[in-house]
C-alpha positions as CSV (number, residue, x, y, z in Angstrom):
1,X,0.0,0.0,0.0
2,X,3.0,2.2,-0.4
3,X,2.0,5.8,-1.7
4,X,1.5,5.8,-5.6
5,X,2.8,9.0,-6.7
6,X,5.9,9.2,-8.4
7,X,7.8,12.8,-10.1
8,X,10.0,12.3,-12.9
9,X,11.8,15.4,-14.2
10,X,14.8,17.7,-15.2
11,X,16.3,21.0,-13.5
12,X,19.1,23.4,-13.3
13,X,20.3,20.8,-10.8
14,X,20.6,18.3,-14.0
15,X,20.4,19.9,-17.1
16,X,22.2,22.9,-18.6
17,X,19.8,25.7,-20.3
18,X,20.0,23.8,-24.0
19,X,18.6,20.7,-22.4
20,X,15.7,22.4,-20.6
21,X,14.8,24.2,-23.5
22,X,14.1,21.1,-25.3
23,X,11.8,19.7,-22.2
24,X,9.3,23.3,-21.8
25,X,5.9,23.3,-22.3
26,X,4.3,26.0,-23.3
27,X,0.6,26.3,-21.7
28,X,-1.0,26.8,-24.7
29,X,-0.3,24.0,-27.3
30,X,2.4,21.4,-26.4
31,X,1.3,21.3,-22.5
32,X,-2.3,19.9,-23.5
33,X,-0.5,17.4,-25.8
34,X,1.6,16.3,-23.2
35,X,-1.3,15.9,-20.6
36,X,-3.5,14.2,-23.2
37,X,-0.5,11.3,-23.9
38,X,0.1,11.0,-20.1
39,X,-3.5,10.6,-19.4
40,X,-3.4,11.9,-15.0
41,X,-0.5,14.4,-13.9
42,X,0.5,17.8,-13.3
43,X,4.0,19.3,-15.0
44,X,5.3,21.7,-13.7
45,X,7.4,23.6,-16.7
46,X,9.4,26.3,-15.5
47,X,12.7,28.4,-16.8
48,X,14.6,25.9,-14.4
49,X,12.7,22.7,-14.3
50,X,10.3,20.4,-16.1
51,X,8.9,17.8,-13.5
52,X,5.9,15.4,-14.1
53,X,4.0,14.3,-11.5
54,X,1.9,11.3,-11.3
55,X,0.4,8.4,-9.7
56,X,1.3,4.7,-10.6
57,X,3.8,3.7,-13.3
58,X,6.3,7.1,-14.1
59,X,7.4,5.3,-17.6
60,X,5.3,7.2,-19.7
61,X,6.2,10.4,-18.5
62,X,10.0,9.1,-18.6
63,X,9.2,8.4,-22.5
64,X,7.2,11.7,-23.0
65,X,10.4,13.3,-21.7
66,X,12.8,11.6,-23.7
67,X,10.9,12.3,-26.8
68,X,11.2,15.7,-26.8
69,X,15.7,14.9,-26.9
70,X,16.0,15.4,-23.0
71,X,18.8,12.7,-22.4
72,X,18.1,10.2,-20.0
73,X,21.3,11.3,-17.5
74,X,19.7,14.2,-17.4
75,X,16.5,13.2,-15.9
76,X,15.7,12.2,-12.1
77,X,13.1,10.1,-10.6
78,X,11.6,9.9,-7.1
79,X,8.7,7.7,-6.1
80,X,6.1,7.8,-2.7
81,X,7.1,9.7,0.6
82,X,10.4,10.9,-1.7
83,X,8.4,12.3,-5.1
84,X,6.0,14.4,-2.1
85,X,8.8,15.5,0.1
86,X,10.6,16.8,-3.8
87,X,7.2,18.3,-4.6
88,X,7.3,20.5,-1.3
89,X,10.7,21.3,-0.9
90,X,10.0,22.9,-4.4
91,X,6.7,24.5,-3.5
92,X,8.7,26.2,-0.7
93,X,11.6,27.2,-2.2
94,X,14.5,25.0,-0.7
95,X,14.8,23.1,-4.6
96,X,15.5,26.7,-6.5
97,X,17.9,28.2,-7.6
98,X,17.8,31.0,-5.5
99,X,16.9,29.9,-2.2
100,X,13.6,31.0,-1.2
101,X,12.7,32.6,-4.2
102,X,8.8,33.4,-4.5
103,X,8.2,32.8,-8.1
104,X,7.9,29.1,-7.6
105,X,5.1,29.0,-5.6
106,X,2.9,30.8,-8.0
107,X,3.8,28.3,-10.6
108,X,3.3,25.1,-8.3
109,X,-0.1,26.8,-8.0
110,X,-0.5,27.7,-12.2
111,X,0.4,23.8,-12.6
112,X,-2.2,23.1,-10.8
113,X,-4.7,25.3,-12.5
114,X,-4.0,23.8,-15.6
115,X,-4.0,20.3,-14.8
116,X,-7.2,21.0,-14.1
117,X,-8.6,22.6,-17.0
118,X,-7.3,19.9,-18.6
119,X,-9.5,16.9,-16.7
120,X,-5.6,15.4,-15.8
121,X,-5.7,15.6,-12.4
122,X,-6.9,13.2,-9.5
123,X,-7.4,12.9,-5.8
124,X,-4.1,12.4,-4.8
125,X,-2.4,14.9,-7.1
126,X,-5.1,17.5,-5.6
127,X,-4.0,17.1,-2.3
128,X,-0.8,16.5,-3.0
129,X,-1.0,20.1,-4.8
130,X,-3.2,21.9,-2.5
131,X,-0.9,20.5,0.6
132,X,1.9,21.8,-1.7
133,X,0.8,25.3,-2.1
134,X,-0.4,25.7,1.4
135,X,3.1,24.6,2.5
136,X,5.0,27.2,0.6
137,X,2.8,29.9,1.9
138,X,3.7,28.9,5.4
139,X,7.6,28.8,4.8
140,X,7.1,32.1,3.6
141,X,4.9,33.6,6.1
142,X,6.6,31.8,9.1
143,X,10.2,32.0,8.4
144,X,12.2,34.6,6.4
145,X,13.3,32.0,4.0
146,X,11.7,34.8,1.1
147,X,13.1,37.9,3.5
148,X,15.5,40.2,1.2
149,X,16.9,40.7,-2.3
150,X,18.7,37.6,-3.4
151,X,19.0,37.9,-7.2
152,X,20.9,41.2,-8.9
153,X,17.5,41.7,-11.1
154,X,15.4,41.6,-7.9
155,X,17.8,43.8,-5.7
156,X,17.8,46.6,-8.3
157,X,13.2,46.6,-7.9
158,X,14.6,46.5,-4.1
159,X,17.1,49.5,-4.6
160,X,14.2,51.2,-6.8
161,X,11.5,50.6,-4.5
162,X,13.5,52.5,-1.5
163,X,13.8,55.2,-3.7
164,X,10.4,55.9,-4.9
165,X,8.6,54.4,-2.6
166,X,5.9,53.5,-5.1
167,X,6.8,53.2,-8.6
168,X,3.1,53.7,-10.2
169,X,3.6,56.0,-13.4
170,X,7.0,56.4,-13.7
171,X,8.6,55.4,-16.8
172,X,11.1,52.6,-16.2
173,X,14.0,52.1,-19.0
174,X,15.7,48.8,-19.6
175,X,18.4,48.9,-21.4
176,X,19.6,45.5,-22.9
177,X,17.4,42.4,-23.5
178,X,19.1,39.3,-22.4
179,X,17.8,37.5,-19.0
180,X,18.8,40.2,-16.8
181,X,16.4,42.3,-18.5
182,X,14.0,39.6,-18.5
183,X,13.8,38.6,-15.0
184,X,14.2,42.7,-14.0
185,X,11.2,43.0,-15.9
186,X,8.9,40.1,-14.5
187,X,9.7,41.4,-11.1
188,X,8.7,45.2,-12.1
189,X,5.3,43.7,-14.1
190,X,3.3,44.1,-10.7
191,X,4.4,47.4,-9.6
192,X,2.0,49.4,-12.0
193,X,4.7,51.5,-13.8
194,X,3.7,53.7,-16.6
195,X,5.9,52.9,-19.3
196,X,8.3,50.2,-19.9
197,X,11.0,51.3,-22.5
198,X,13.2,48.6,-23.7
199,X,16.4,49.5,-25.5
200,X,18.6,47.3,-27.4
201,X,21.6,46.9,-29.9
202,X,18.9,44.7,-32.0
203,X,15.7,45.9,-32.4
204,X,13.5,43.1,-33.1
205,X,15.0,41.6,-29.5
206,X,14.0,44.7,-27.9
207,X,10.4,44.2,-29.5
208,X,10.4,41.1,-28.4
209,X,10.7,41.8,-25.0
210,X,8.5,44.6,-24.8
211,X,6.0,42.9,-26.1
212,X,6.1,40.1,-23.3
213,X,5.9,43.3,-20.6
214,X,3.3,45.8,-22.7
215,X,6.3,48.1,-23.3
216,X,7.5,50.3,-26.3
217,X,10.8,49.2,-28.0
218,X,14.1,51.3,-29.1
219,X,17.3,50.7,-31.1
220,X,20.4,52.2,-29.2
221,X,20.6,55.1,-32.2
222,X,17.1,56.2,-30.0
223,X,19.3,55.6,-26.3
224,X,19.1,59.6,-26.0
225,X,15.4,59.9,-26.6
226,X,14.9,57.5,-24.0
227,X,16.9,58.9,-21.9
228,X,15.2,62.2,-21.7
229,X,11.7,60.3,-20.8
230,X,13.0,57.8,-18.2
231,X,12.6,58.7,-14.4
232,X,14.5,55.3,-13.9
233,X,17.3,53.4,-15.7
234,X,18.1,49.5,-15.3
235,X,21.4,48.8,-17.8
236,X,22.2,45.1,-18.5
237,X,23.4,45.1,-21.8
238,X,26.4,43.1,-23.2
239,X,28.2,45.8,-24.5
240,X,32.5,46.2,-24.3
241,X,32.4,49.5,-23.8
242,X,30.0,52.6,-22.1
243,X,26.7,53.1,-23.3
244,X,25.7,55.6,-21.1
245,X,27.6,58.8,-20.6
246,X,27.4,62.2,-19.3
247,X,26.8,63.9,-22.6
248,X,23.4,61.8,-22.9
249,X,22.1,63.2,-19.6
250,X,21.5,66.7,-20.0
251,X,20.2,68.6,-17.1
252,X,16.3,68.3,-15.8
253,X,13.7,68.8,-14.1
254,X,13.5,65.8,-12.5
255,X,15.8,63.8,-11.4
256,X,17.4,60.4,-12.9
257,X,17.9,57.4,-11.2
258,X,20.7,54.5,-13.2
259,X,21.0,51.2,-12.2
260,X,24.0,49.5,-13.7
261,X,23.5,45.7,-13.0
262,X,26.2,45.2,-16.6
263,X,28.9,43.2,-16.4
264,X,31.6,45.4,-18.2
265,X,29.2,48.5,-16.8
266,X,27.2,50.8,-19.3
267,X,27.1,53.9,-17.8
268,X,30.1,55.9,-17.1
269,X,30.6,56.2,-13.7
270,X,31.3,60.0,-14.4
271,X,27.5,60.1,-15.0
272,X,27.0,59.4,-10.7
273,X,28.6,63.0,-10.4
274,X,25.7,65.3,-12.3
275,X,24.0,67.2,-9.9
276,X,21.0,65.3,-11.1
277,X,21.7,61.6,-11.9
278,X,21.8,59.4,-9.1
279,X,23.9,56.3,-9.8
280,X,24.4,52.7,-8.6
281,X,26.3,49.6,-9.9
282,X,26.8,45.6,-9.6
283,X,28.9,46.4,-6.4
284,X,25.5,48.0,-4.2
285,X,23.7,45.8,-5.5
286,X,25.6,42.4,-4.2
287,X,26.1,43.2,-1.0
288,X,22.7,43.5,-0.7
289,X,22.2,40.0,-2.0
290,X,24.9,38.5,-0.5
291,X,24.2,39.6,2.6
292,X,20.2,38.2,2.4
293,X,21.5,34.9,1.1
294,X,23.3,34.7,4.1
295,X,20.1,35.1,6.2
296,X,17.9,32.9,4.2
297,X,20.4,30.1,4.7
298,X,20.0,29.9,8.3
299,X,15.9,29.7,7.7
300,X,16.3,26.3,5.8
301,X,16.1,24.1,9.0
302,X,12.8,25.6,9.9
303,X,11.4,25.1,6.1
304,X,12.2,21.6,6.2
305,X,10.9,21.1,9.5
306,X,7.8,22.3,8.1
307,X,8.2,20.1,5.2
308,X,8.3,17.2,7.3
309,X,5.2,18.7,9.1
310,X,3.2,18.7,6.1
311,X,4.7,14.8,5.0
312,X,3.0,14.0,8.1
313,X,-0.6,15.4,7.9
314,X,-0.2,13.8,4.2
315,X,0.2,10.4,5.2
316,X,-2.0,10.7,7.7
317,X,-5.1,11.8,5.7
318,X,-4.3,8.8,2.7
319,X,-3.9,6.3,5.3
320,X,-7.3,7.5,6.8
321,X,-8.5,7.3,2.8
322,X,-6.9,3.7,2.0
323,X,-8.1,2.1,5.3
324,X,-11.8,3.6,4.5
325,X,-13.4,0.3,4.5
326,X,-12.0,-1.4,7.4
327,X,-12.8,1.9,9.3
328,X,-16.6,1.5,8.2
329,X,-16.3,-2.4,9.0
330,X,-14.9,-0.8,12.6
331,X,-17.9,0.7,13.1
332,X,-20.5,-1.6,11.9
333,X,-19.2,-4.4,13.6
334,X,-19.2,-2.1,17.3
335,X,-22.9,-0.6,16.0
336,X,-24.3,-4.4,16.1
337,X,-22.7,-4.9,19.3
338,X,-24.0,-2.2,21.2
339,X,-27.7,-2.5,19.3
340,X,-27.3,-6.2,21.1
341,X,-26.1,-5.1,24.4
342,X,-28.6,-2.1,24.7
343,X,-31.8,-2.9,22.9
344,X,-33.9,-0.4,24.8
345,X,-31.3,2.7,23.5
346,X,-32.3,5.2,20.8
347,X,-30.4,5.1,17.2
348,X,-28.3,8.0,18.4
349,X,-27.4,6.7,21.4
350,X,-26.3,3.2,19.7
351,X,-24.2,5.5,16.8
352,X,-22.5,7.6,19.9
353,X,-21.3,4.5,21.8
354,X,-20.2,2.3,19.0
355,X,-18.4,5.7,17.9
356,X,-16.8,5.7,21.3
357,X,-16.1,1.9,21.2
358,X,-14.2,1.9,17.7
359,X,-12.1,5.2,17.9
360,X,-8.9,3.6,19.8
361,X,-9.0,0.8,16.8
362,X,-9.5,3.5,14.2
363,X,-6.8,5.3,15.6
364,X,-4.4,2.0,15.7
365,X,-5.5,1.5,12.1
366,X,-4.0,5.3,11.1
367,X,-1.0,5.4,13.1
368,X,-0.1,1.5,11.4
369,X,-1.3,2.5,7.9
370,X,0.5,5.9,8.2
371,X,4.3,4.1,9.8
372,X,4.1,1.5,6.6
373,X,3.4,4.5,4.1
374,X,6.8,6.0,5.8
375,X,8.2,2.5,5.3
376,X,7.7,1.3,8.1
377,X,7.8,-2.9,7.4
378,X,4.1,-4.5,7.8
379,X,3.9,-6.3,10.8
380,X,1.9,-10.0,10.3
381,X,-1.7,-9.9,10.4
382,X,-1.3,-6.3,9.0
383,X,-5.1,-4.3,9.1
384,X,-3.9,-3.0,6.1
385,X,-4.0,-6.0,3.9
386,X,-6.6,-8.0,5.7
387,X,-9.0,-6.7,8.3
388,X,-9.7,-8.8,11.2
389,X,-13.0,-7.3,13.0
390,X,-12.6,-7.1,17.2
391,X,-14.9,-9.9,18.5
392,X,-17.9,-8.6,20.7
């Protein structure tokens, strides 16, 4: 009666960027696909990880994967207590990249969704999902594991956040249109900006982008004009030399905040001494990070307490589902016995007795069914596999 579900899958942990490429699922056409050959499951496709999770026999999500040229070294497979304990430490962060990061959770959740609207899901993968999701909210609410900047693109929103306070209706530049600008940009996408200008070396990239984020898009012969709208500045471009120099910041009005997250830098550092440009670079920026990492790490032991926590009240609710019938036998054997021993009683009374009679066996039945789901061995005569009723 070991637990069925199994999670086959790929991650930044296995497989470089090419690889994981190859494995996405976009929601829209090839996910469906992939449900409808699988028949029950939920994937979970993410920039870092592809993961199937199902119950029963993982081989034909091992084949789906390895159709779409993920080598096999690349994927990993874990099976009962093992595939749920992977599923949470993801759903709360301790299985990213960044530890702690947020993002996850809302896709753990998005899997879910769409499982759904596509008729793939069942019992076990609900609660396995909804256990998930409610897991992750708790690591974040009751330990700091998500406390802080921990990625450059997220401590620049930080850095621009302390500045403004609120960034509604400002216009926001990014400059470059690689993954820096990418994940900068996701992070911003709540924070009800203005206008998003993205600004890159190729144009159709820049369009790209913009279009992803509901911005406008600029070649760098446009940099100046873009310049003059911005109230803030993100630079991540792969350039070899400055992009940004005093010359394209004339004086104004209001002032101009740069964020130089560039590795060489874009702006000129020359540009942090105008009266009106307020300048920061890769060095601000990652001691911010590095000192939240830092913090976050010593959070991890609480997480996986609550981890276990949750493997727990899991086991316990599909041990109280498997051993559903002897449970009911339980109590109709102790409803007879007390309808013999007190024939003068009410139907109520008879119901509240047996009930009173059967809950030490009911919980015997649990505790037994839940210590051979964590592997316990099955002692003989196990309830689980044959059901002996007490005698009256």
């Amino acid at each position: 009666m070991a637990l069925p579900l199994y999670v086959v899958g790929l991650s930044h942990k296995t497989a470089p960027v090419e690889v994981r490429e190859r494995a996405a699922l976009d929601p829209a056409v090839a996910l469906p696909a992939f449900l409808r050959a699988l028949g029950k499951g939920v994937v979970l496709s993410t920039c870092n990880r592809t993961e199937v999770y199902g119950v029963g026999n993982a081989q034909v999500a091992r084949d789906l994967l390895l159709a779409r040229g993920v080598g096999a070294h690349h994927l990993y497979a874990r099976e009962g207590v093992e595939a749920l304990r992977h599923l949470y430490r993801v759903a709360a962060g301790l299985d990213s990249l960044v530890v702690g990061e947020a993002q996850v959770l809302g896709q753990v959740r998005e899997a879910l969704f769409l499982a759904r609207k596509w008729g793939a899901t069942e019992s076990l993968l609900e609660k396995a999902f909804q256990s998930a999701i409610a897991l992750g909210k708790r690591a974040r609410s009751e330990t700091a594991i998500g406390a802080g900047a921990v990625s450059v693109a997220y401590a620049a929103l930080d850095l621009a956040l302390a500045v403004y306070g609120d960034l509604t209706g400002l216009a926001v530049a990014v400059l470059g249109a690689g993954e820096m600008a990418e994940l900068f940009l996701t992070h911003l996408k709540a924070q009800g900006v203005g206008r998003v200008l993205v600004v890159n070396r190729t144009p159709q990239r820049a369009q790209a982008l913009a279009e992803r984020f509901g911005g406008e898009a600029f070649g760098l012969d446009r940099l100046s004009q873009v310049l003059q709208q911005a109230d803030l500045v993100v630079a991540s471009a792969a350039a070899p030399h400055y992009l940004v120099g005093p010359e394209l910041l004339p004086r104004r009005a209001k002032p101009i905040f740069l964020i130089d997250i560039a590795l060489p830098r874009n702006i000129d550092p020359r540009v942090g001494r105008l009266s009106h440009a307020y300048l920061y670079n890769l060095d601000d920026l990652e001691r911010v990070v590095e000192k939240n990492l830092r913090a976050r790490q010593g959070e991890i032991p609480k997480v996986e307490a609550l981890v276990e926590k949750a493997l727990g009240d899991y086991l316990e609710w599909y041990a109280g589902h498997r051993v559903r019938a002897a449970i009911q036998a339980l109590e109709a054997v102790f409803l007879r016995q007390v309808a013999q021993e007190l024939p003068q009683a009410d139907p109520l009374t008879w119901h509240l007795e047996a009930g009173r009679r059967a809950h030490p066996w009911i919980l015997t039945l649990k505790a037994r069914a839940k210590a051979f789901l964590a592997g316990a061995p099955c002692p003989e005569g196990c309830p689980l596999l044959a059901f002996r009723s007490p005698r009256p």
